[in-house]
C-alpha positions as CSV (number, residue, x, y, z in Angstrom):
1,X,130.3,77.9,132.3
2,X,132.7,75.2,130.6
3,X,131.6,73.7,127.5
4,X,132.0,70.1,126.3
5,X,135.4,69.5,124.3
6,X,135.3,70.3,121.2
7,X,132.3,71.6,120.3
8,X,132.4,74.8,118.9
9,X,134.0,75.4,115.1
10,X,134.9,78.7,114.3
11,X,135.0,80.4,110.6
12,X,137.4,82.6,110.4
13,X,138.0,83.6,107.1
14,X,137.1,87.8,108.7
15,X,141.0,87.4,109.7
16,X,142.3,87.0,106.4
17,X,141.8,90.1,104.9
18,X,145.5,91.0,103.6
19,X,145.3,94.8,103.2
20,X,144.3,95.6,107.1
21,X,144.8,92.7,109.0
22,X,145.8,94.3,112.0
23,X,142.8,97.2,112.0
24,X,139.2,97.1,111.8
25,X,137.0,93.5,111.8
26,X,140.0,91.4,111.2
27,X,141.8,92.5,113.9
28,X,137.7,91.9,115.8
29,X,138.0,88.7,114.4
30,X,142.1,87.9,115.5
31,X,141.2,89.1,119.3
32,X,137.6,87.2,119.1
33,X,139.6,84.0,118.4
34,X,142.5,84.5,121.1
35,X,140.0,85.2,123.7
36,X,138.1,82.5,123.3
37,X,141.3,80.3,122.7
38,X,142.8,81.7,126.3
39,X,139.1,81.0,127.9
40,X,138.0,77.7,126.9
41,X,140.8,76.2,124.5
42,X,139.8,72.7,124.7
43,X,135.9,74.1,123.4
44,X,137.3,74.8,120.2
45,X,136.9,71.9,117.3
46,X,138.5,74.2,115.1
47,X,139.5,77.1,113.5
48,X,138.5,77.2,109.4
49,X,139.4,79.6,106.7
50,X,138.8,80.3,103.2
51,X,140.9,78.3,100.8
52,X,140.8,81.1,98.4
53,X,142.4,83.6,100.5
54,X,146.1,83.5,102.1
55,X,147.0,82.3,105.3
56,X,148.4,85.7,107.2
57,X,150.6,86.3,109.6
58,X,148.0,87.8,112.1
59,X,146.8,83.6,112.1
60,X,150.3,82.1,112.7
61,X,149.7,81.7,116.9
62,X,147.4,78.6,115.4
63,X,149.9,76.8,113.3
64,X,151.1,73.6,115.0
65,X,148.1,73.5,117.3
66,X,145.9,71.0,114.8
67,X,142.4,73.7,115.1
68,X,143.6,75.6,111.7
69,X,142.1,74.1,108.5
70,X,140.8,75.2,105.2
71,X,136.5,75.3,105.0
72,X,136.3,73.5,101.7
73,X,133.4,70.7,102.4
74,X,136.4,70.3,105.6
75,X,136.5,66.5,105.5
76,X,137.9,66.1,108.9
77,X,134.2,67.1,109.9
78,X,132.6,66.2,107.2
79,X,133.0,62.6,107.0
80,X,132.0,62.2,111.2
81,X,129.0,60.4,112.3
82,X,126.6,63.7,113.0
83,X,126.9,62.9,116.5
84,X,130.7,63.6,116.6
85,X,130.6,67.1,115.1
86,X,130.9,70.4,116.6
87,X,127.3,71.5,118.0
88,X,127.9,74.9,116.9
89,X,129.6,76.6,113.9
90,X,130.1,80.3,114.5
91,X,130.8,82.3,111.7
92,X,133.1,85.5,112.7
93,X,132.0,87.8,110.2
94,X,129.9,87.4,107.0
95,X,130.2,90.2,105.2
96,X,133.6,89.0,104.0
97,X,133.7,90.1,99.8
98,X,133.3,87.2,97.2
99,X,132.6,84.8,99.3
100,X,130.1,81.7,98.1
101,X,127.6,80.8,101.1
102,X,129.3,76.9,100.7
103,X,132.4,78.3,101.4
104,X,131.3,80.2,104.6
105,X,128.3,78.2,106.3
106,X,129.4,74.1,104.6
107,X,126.6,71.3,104.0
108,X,127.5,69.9,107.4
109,X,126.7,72.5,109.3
110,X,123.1,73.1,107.8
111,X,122.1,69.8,110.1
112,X,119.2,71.2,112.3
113,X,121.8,69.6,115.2
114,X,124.3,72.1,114.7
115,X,123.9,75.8,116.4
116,X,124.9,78.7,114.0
117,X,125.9,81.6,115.4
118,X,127.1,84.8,113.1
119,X,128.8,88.1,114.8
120,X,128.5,91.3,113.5
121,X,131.2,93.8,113.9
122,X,129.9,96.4,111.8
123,X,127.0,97.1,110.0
124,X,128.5,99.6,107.4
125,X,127.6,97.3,104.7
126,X,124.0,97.3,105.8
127,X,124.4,101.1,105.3
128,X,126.4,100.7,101.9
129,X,124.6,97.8,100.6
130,X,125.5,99.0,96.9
131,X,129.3,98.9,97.7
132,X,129.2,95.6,100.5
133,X,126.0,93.6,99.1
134,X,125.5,93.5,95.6
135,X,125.2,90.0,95.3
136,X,122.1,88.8,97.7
């Protein structure tokens, strides 16, 4: 199956975790991406992170390709007619700490147009819900 270009947007903000990048759902997250980069590169509309968080070196394969960008209200998508947008926004992981729901699922991609799609790696914080989801 091929997919029209440019249609999927990826959140990635799962692969910015600084303290285990290379173990656990970041590293889920790093291979997720570079699979689906090697499979169907000209799918991908993008790849955004969280502005709040570094850029790490796990992420450095994307610089110089023009998918990486920072998920703040992302302009470059924003500010599209609806029919140019990505049809689906695929958040890698949402149980990413301190994270505001704008940050992780933008305005844009609330239009009943757009397909959301959320992975779960783990559902530890399901079973911790006092350490992993204090704040609904």
């Amino acid at each position: 199956m091929t997919l029209p270009e440019r249609t999927v947007c990826l959140y990635a903000e799962g692969a910015q975790n600084r303290a285990h990048f290379d173990r656990g759902i970041p590293r889920f997250v790093l291979e997720h991406l570079r699979a689906l980069h090697a499979l169907e590169p000209s799918a991908i509309n993008s790849v955004l992170l969280n502005p709040r968080l570094p850029l790490t070196g796990n992420l450095n394969w994307l610089l110089g390709t023009g998918l990486l960008g920072w998920n703040t209200e992302d302009q470059r998508i924003a500010d599209r007619p609806a029919a140019g947008r990505p049809a689906v926004y695929h958040i890698m992981s949402p149980f990413e700490p301190d994270v505001a729901l704008e940050t992780m699922w933008p305005v844009w991609a609330r239009d009943s147009r757009v397909a959301t799609v959320v992975t779960l790696y783990d559902l530890i914080p399901l079973v911790f819900a006092d350490h992993y989801l204090r704040d609904p």
